[in-house]
C-alpha positions as CSV (number, residue, x, y, z in Angstrom):
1,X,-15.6,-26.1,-17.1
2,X,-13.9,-27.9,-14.3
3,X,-10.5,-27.8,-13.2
4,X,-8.0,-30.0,-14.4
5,X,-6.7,-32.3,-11.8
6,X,-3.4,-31.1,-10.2
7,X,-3.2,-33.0,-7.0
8,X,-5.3,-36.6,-5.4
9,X,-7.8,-35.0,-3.3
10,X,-7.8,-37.8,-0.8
11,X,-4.1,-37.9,0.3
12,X,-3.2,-34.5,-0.4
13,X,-2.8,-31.5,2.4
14,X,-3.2,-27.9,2.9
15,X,-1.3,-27.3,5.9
16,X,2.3,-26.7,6.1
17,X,4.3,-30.0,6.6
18,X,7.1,-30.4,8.3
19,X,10.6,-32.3,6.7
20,X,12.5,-31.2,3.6
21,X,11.9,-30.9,-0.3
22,X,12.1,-34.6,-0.6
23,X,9.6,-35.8,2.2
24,X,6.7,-32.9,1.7
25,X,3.4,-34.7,0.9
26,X,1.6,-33.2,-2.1
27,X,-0.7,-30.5,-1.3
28,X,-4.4,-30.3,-2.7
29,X,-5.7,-28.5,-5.8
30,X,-7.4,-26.2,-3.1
31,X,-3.6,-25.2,-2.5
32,X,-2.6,-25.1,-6.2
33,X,-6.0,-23.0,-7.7
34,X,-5.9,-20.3,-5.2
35,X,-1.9,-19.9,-5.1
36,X,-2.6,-19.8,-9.4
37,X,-5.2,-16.9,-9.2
38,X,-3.3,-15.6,-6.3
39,X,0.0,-14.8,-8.2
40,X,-3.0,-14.3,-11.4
41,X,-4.0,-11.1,-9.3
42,X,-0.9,-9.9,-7.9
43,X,0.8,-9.2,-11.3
44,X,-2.3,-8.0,-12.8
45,X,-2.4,-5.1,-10.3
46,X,1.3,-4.8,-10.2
47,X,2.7,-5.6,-13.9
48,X,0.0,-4.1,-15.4
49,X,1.0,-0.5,-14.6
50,X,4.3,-1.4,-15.8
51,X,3.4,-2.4,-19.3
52,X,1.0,0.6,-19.8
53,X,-0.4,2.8,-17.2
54,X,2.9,4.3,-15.9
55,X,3.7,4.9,-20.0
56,X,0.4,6.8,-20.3
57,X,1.1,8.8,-16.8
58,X,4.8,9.7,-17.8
59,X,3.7,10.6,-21.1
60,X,0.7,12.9,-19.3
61,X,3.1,14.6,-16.9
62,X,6.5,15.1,-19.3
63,X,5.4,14.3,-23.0
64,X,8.8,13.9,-25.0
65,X,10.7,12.2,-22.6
66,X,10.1,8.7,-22.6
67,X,13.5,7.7,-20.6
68,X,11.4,9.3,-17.6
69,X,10.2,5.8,-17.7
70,X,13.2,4.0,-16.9
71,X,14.4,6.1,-14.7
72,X,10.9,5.4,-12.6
73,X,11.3,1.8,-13.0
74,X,14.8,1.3,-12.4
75,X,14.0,3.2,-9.1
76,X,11.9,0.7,-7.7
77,X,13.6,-2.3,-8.4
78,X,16.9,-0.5,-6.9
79,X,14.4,-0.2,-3.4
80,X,13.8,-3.4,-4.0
81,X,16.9,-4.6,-4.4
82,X,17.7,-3.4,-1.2
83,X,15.3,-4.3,0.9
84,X,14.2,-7.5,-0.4
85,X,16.6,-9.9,1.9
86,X,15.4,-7.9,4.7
87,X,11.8,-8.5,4.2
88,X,12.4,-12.6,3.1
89,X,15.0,-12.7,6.3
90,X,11.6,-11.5,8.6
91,X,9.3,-13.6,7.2
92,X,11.5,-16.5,8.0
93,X,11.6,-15.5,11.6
94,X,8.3,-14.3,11.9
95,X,6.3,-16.2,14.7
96,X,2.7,-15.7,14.7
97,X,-0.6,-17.8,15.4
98,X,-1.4,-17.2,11.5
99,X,1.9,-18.8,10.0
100,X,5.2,-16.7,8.6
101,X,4.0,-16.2,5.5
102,X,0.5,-14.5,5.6
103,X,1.1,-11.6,7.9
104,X,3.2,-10.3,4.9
105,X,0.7,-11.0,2.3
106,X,-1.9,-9.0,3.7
107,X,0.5,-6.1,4.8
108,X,1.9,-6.5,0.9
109,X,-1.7,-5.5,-0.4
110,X,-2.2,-3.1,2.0
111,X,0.8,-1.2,1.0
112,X,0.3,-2.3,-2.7
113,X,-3.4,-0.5,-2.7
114,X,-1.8,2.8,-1.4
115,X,0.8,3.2,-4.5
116,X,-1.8,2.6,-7.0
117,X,-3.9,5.7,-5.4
118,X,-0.1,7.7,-5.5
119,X,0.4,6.8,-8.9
120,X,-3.1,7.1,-10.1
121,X,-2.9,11.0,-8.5
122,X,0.6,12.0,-8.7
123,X,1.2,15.4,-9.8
124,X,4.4,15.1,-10.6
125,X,7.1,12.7,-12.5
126,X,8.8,12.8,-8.8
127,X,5.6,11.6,-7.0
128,X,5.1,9.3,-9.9
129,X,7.9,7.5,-9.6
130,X,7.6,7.5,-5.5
131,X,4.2,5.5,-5.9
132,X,6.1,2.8,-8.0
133,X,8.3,2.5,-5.0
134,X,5.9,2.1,-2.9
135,X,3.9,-0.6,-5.2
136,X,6.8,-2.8,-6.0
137,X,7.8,-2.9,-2.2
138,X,3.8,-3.8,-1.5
139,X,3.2,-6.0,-4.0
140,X,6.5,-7.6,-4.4
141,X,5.8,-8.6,-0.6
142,X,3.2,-10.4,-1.2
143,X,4.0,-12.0,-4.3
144,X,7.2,-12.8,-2.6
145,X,5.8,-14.8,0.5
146,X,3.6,-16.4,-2.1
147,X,5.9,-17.9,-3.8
148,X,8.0,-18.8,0.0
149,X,4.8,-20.8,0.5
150,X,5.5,-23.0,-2.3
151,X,9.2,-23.2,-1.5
152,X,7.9,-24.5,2.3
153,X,5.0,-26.8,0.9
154,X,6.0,-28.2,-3.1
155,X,7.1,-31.6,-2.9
156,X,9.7,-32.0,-6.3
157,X,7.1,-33.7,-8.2
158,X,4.4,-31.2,-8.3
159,X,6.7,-28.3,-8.9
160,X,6.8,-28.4,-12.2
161,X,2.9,-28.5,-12.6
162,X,2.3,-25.8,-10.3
163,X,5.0,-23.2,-11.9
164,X,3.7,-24.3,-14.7
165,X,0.7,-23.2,-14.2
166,X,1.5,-19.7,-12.5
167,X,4.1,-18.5,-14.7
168,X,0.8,-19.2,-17.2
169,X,-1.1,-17.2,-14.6
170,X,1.8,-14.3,-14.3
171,X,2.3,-14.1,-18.4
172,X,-1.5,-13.7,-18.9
173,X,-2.7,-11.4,-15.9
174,X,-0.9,-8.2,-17.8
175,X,-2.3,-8.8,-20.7
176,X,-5.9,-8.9,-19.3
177,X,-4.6,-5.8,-17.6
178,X,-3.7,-4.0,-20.2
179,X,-7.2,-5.0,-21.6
180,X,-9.4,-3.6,-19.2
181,X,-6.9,-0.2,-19.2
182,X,-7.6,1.0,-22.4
183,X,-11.0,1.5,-20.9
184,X,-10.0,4.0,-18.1
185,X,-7.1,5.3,-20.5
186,X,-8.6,8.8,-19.7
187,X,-9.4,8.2,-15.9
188,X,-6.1,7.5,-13.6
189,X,-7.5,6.7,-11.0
190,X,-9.8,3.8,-12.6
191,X,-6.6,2.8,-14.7
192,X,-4.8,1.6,-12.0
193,X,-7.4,0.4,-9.3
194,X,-9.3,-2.0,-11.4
195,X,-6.7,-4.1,-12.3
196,X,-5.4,-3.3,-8.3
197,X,-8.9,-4.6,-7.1
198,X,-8.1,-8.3,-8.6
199,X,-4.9,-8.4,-6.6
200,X,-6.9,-7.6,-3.7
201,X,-9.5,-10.2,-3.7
202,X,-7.2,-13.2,-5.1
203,X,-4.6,-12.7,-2.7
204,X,-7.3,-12.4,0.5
205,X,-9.2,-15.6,-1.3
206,X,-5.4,-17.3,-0.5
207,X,-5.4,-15.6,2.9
208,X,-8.6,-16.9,4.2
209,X,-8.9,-20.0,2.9
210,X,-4.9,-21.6,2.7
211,X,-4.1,-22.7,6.4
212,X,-1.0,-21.8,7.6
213,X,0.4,-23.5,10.7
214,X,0.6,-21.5,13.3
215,X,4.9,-20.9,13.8
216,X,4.8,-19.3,17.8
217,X,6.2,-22.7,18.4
218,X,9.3,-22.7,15.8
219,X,13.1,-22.3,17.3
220,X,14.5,-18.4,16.4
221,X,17.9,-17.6,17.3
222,X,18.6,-13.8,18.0
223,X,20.5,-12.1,15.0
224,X,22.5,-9.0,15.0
225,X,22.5,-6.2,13.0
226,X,26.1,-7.6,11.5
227,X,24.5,-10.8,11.1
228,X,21.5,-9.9,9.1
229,X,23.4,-8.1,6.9
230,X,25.8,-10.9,6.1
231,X,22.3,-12.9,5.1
232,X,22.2,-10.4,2.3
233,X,25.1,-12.7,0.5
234,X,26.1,-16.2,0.3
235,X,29.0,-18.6,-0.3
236,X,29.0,-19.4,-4.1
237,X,31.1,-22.2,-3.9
238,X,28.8,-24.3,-1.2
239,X,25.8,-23.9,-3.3
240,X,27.0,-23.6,-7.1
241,X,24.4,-25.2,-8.5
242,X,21.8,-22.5,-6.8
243,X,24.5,-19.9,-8.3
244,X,24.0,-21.2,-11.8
245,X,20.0,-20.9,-11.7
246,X,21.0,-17.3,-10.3
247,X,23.3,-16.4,-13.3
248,X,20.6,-17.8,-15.4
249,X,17.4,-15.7,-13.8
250,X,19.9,-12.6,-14.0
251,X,20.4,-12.8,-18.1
252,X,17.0,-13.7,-18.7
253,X,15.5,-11.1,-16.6
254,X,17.9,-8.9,-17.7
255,X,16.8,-9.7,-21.3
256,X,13.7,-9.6,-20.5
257,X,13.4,-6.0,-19.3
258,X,15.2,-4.7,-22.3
259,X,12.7,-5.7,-24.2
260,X,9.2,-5.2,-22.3
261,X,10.5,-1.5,-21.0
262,X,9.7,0.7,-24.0
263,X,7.1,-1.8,-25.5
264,X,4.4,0.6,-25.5
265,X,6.8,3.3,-27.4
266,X,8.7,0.5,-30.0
267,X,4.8,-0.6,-30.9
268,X,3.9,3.0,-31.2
269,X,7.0,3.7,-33.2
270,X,7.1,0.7,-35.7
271,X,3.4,1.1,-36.6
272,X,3.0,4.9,-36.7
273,X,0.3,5.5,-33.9
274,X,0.4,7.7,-30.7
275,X,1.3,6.1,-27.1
276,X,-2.3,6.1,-26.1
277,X,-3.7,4.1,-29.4
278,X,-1.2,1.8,-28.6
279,X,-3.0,-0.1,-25.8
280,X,-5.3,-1.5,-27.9
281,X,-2.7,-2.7,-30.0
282,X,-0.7,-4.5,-27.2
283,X,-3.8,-5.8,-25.9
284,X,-5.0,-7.8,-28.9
285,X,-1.1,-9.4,-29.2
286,X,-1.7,-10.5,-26.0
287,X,-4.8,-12.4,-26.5
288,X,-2.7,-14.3,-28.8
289,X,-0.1,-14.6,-26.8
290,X,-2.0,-16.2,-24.0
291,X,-2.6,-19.5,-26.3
292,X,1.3,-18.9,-27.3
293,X,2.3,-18.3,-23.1
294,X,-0.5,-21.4,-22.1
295,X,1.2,-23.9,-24.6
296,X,5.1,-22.8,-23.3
297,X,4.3,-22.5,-19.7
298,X,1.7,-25.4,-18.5
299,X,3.1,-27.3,-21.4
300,X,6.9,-27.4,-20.1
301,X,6.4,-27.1,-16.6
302,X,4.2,-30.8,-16.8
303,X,6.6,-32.3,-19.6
304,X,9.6,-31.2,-17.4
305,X,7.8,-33.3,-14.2
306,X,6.9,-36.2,-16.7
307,X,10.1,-37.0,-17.7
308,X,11.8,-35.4,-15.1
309,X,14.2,-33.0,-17.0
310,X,14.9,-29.5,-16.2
311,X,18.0,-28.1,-18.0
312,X,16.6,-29.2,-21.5
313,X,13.7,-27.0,-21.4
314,X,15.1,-23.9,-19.9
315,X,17.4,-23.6,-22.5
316,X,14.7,-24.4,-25.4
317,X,12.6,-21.8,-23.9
318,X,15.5,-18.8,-23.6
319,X,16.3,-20.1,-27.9
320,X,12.5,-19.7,-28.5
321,X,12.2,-16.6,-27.0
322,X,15.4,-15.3,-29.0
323,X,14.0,-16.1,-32.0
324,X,11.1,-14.0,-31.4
325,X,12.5,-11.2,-30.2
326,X,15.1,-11.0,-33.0
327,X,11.7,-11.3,-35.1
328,X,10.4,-8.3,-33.4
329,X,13.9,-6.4,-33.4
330,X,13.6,-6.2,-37.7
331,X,9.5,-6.2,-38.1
332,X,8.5,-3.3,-40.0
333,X,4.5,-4.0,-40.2
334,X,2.1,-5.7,-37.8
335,X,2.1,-9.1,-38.9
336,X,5.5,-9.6,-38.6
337,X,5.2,-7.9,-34.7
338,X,2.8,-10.6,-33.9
339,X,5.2,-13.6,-35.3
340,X,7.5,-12.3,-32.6
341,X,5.7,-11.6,-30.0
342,X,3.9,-14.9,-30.3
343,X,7.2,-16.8,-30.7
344,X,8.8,-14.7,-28.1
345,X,5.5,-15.1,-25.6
346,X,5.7,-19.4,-26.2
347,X,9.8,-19.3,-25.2
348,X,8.3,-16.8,-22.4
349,X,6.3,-19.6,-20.8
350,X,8.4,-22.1,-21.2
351,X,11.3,-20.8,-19.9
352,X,9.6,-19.3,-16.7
353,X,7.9,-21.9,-15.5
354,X,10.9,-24.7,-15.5
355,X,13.3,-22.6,-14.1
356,X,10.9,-21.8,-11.5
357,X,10.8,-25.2,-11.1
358,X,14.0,-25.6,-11.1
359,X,15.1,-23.1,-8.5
360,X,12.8,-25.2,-6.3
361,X,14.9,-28.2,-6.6
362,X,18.3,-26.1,-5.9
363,X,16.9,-24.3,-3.2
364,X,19.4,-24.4,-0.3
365,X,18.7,-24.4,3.6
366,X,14.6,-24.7,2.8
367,X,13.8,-25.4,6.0
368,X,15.3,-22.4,8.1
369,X,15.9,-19.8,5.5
370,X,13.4,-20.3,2.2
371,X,12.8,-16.8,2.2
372,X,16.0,-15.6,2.7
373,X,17.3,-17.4,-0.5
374,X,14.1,-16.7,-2.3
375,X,14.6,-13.3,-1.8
376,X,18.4,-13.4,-2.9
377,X,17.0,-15.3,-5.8
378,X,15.0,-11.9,-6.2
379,X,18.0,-10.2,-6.3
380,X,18.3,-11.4,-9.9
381,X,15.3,-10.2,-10.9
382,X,16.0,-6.8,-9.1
383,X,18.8,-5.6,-10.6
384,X,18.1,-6.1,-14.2
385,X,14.7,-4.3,-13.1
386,X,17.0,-1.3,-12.0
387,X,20.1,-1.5,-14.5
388,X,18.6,-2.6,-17.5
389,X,16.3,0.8,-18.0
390,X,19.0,2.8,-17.6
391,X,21.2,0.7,-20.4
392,X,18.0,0.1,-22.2
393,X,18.1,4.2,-22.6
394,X,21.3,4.2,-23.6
395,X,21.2,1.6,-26.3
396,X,18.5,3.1,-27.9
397,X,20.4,6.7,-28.3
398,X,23.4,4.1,-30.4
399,X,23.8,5.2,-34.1
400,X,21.0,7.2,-34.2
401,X,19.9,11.0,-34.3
402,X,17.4,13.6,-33.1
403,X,14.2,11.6,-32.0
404,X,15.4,8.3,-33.7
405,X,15.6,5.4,-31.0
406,X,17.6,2.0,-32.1
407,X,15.0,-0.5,-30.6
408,X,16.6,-3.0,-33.2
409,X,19.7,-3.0,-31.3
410,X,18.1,-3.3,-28.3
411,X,15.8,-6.1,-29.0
412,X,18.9,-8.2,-30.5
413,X,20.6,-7.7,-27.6
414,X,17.9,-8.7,-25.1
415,X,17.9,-12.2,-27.3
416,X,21.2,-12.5,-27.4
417,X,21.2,-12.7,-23.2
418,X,18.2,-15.1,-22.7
419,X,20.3,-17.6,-25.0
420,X,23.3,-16.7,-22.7
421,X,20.7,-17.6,-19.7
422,X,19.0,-20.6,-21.2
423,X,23.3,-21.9,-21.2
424,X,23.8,-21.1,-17.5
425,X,21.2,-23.7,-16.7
426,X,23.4,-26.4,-18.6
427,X,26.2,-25.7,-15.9
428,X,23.9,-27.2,-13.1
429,X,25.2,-30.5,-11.9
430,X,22.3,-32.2,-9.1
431,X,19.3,-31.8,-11.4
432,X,18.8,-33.2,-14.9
């Protein structure tokens, strides 16, 4: 089946141009397919632990205490929280005969391969949780200056297409993840370096065959240690609209993480079977919700470049998604789990992929400092990924007793902040 076109073959590039959001020529559907499977293989290796393996490996090493989980996860987003500006700050300044940008890919992988062989052999709930440090620091990196490649290279009317088309990618790798896991459900080491293996080989395809300007020639001023720390932050007020797409990623993710972090055990709960049948539960959802992701995702991200309207679908998307995790929140049998899930994987898509465009569009200072607001942009990702496991074990402990967790609360709550989100992107002023 051939690839829908994305891009005029003839006038579009593969190189890094030069000149701002405005005056980038388009880039070619060499570009947009490999920077697809790309990001398709980085969050297969790097998601998919997160929606089952580590579940299966805490539950292995400390059985009974599920909030091992979040303290594991909340950990590594807290490292990379911290360390994220740093990282986008370097590749911005990074002058090398093979670009800024893939240096940091490769060395991503590299470090990304290492904490799935920690985590697949970790004795411990300690060394567990070290080896997620260690992957979302690797494969963070590399999904990072992925996505700083199409803040240097998207001109505005393909961005919506493309992030269209990877938050499809993104939403669906996991799920094929979690499909071939319950196949090494009994084998660590195979549960996490199968899916590892794809990250490998899609982001190396990018590597080898994306050209990257060489940047030797590029200006860099020296920087203090006082200096790069003040990159960390940022005036609101001189870029509000940025800070309203911030706010907005913050709830959503935030959302977001409440509800995906105990998925394995709120499945396992609300139909009666253990933590390890559960994988082939979630994994037939997901086929469905690849249709329900494909329709929000590619769907929105081309409607919102046709008619050239941002705001309007973030905020359907974040209602969508609401509806189907308030769905989940009261479902009591398995048809009623898959009307949410479906509804809440179809506001999913849709709400990803326009806000992605969308941060695009508000990006400031793209020229000199992509990656520095890219990774400040992470930052709202980040700290839901560290605070929200914590609060997500607390809200489940809320009216209840004994063994009894409140995941209706918590899935109610979750909706409640991607509506909160999809209203932030209202507040944005320079992009309809």
């Amino acid at each position: 089946m051939p690839l829908p076109p994305v891009a005029d073959p003839d006038t579009a590039i593969d190189s890094t141009p030069p000149g701002t959001g405005a005056g980038l020529a388009p880039v070619n559907s060499r570009y947009i397919w490999l920077m697809v499977f790309a990001q398709f293989g980085v969050f297969m290796a790097f998601i998919t632990p997160l929606a089952i393996s580590l579940t299966i490996r805490v539950n292995g090493l400390a059985p009974g205490h599920p909030e091992y989980l979040g303290y594991i996860t909340g950990a590594g987003a807290l490292f990379v929280m911290l360390t994220g500006p740093f990282m986008g700050i370097w590749s911005d300044r990074t002058r090398s005969r093979y670009g800024r940008r893939r240096p940091f890919m490769v060395g991503g992988v590299v470090v990304g391969v290492v904490s799935l062989v920690v985590m697949a052999l970790a004795p411990s709930v300690v060394l567990l949780g070290l080896g997620w440090i260690l992957a979302q620091w690797g494969w963070g990196t590399a999904l990072g200056n992925l996505q700083n490649s199409t803040a240097d290279r998207l001109p505005e009317s393909q961005r919506g297409k493309v992030a269209g088309l990877t938050s499809f990618a993104t939403q669906v790798a996991p799920v094929f993840g979690v499909i071939i896991a319950q196949f090494f459900t009994g084998d660590p080491l195979l549960l996490f370096l199968v899916p590892g293996a794809v990250g490998v080989v899609a982001v190396l395809l990018f590597v080898f065959f994306v050209h990257e300007d060489d940047s030797r020639g590029l200006p860099r001023e020296p920087i203090t240690g006082r200096q790069l720390l003040g990159k960390y932050v940022y005036n609101p007020a001189q870029h509000k609209d940025f800070s309203w797409n911030w706010l907005a990623r913050f709830l959503f993710y935030f959302g977001i993480t409440l509800n995906t972090t105990y998925t394995a055990y709120f499945f396992a709960d609300r139909l009666g079977i253990t933590v390890e049948e559960v994988a082939g539960v979630i994994a037939m959802l997901g086929l469905g919700g690849v249709l329900a992701t494909t329709i929000g995702a590619i769907g929105g991200g081309f409607m919102s470049d046709r008619f050239k309207r941002r705001r309007l679908f973030v905020l359907l998307g974040g209602v969508i998604m609401a509806a189907g995790m308030v769905t989940q929140a009261f479902a009591g049998d398995l048809t009623v789990l898959v009307v949410g899930s479906l509804t809440a994987s179809m506001g999913l898509g849709l709400f990803a992929a326009v806000d992605q465009a969308l941060l695009l569009d508000v990006l400031p200072e793209r020229e000199t400092d992509a990656g520095r607001f890219m990774a400040i942009t992470g930052f709202a990702t980040s700290i839901p990924q560290s605070v929200a496991p914590l609060a997500a074990s607390a809200i489940l402990l809320v009216g209840v007793t004994g063994e009894e967790r409140n995941y209706t609360l918590l899935f109610v709550i979750a909706g409640a902040l991607v509506v909160l989100a999809g209203l932030a992107v209202t507040r944005i002023r320079s992009v309809r």
